[in-house]
C-alpha positions as CSV (number, residue, x, y, z in Angstrom):
1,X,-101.8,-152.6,32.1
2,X,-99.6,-149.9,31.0
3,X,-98.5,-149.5,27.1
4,X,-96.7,-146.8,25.2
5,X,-99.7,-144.6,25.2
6,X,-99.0,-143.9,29.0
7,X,-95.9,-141.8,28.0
8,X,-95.5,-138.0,27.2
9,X,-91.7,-137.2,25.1
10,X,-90.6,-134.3,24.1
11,X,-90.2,-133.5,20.0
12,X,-87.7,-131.7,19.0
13,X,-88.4,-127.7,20.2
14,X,-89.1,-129.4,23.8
15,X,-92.6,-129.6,23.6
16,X,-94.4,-132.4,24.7
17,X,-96.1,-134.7,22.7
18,X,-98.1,-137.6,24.5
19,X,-97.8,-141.0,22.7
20,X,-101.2,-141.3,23.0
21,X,-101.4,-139.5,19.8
22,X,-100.2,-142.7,17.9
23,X,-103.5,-145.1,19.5
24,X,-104.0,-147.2,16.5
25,X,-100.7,-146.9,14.8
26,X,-98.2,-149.9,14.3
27,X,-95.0,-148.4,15.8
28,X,-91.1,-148.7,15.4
29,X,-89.2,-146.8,17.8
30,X,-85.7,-146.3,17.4
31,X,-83.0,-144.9,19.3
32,X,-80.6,-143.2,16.9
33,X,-77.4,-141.4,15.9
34,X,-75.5,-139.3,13.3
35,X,-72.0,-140.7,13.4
36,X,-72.7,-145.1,13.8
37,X,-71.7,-147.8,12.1
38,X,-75.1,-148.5,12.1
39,X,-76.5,-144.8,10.7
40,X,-77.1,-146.5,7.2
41,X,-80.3,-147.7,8.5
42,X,-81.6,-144.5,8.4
43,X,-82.1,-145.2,4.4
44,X,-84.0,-148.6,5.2
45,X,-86.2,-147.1,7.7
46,X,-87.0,-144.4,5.2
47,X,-88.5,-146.5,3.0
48,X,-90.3,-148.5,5.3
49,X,-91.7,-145.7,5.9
50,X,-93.2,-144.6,2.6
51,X,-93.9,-148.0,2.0
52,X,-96.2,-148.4,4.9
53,X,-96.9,-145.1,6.5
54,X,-100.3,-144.9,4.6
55,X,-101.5,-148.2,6.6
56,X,-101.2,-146.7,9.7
57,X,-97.5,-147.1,10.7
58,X,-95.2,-144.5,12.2
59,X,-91.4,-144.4,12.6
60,X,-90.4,-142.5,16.5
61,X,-86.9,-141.6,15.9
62,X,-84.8,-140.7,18.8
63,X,-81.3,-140.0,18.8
64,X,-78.8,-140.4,21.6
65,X,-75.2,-139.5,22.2
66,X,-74.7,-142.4,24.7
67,X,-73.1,-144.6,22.7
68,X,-68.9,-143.6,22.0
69,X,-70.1,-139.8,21.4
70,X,-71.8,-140.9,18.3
71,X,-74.7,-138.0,18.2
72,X,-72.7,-135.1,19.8
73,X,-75.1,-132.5,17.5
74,X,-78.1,-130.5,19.1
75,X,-81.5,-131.4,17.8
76,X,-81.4,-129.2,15.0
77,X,-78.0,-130.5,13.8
78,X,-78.9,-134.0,13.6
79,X,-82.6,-133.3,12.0
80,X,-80.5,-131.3,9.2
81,X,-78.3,-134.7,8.5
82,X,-80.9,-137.2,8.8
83,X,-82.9,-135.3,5.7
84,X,-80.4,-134.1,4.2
85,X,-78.6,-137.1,4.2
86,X,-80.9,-139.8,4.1
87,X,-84.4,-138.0,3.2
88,X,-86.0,-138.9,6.5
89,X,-89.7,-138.1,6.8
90,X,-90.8,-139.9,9.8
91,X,-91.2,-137.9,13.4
92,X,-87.9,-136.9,15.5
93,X,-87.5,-135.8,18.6
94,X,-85.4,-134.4,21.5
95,X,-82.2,-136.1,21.9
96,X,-82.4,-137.9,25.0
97,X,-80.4,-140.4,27.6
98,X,-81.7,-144.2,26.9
99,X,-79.6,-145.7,29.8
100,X,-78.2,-144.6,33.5
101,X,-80.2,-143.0,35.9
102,X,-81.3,-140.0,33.5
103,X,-83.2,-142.4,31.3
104,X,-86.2,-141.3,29.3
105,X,-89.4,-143.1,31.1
106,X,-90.2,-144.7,27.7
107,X,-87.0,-146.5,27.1
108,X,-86.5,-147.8,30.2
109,X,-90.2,-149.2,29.8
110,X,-89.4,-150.7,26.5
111,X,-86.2,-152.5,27.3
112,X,-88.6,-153.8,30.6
113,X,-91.2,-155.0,28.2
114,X,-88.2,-156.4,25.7
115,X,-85.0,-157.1,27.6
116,X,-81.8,-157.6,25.4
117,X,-81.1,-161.3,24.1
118,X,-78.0,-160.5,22.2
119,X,-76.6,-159.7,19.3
120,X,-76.3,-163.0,17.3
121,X,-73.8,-165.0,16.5
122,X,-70.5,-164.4,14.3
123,X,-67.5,-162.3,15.7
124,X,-68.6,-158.2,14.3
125,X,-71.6,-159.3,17.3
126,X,-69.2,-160.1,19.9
127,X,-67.0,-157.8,19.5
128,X,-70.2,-155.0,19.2
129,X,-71.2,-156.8,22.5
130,X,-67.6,-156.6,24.3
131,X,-67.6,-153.1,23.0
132,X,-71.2,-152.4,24.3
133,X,-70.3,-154.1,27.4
134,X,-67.2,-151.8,28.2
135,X,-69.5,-148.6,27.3
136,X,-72.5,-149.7,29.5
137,X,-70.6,-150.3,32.5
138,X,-71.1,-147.2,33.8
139,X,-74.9,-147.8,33.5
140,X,-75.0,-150.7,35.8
141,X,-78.3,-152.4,36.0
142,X,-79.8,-149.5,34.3
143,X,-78.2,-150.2,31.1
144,X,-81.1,-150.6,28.8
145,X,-80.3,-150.2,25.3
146,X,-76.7,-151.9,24.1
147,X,-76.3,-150.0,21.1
148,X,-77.7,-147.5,18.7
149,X,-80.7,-148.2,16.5
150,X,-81.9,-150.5,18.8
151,X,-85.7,-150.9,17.4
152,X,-89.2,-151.6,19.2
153,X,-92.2,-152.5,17.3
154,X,-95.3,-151.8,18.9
155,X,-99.3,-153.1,18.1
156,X,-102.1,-150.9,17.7
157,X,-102.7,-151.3,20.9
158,X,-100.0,-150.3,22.7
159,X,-97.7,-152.8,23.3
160,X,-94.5,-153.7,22.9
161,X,-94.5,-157.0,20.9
162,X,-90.7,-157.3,19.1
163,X,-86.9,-156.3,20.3
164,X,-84.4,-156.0,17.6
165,X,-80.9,-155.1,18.1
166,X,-78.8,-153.1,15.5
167,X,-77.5,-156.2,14.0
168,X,-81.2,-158.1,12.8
169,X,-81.4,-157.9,9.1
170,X,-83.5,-154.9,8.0
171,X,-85.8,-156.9,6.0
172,X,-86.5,-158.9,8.7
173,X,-87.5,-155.9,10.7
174,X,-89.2,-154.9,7.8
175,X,-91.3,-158.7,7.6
176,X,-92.0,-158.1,11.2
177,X,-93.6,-154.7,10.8
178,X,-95.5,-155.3,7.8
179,X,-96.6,-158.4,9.6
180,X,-98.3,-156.5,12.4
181,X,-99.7,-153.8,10.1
């Protein structure tokens, strides 16, 4: 059975860095960018972070500019906000596609293991999701991820156990991950 650990990305210099690095570790991976609606999270995540990184739990943060242009910074650009701006600590790497045919492996594993279920309920999530819609076209079937800071939690072990879409509370992500820790 295949689980994260299968995957090589690439940080944020374009080396590789096999996932298998994290065996052990609870996981959240996040697909990010600089210039969302949603970028705030970055200050949640943070301390999530500090809160739990000493129990084994890592933060995978990577940004893409699929979503409305909302990342159109190289790698170096959008490390230099995200600490500068909101402190972050936890590992970022290369700016990559999460949709279409130029996908990263991993995310098109993820959204597999976890396909969307929606946004919720209340009318900021439908229009997100008419929005998301209209921007996703062009991915067809390959449209993994609807939006940015789309979140994965991963087990110890590997696999993909929770989904949540840029609109879940952050403190219920946060129950979730201190849950599985």
């Amino acid at each position: 059975m295949k689980t994260v650990y299968d995957f090589t990305v690439k940080d944020r210099e374009g080396q590789d860095v096999s996932l298998a690095d994290y065996k052990g570790k609870v996981l959240l991976i996040v697909n990010t960018a600089t210039g969302c609606g949603f970028t705030p999270h970055y200050e949640p995540l943070e301390a999530m972070y500090k809160e739990f990184r000493d129990q084994g739990f890592e933060i995978l943060d990577f940004p893409s500019n699929q979503f409305a242009n909302q990342a159109p910074e190289d790698d170096e650009g959008i490390h230099q906000f995200c600490t500068l701006k909101f402190g972050t600590e936890f590992p970022q790497f290369k700016k990559i596609d999460v949709n279409g045919e130029t996908a990263d492996p991993l995310f098109a594993y993820l959204a597999t293991e976890k396909p969307f279920q929606g946004f919720g309920k209340g009318l900021k999530n439908a229009a997100l999701n008419k929005f998301a819609d209209m921007n996703n076209k062009k991915f067809g079937d390959k449209a993994y991820i609807k939006w940015n800071f789309t979140k994965f939690l991963v087990d110890r072990e590997g696999h993909v156990i929770s989904r949540f879409e840029p609109t879940m509370d952050m403190e219920k992500v946060r129950e979730a991950v201190q849950a599985a820790l």
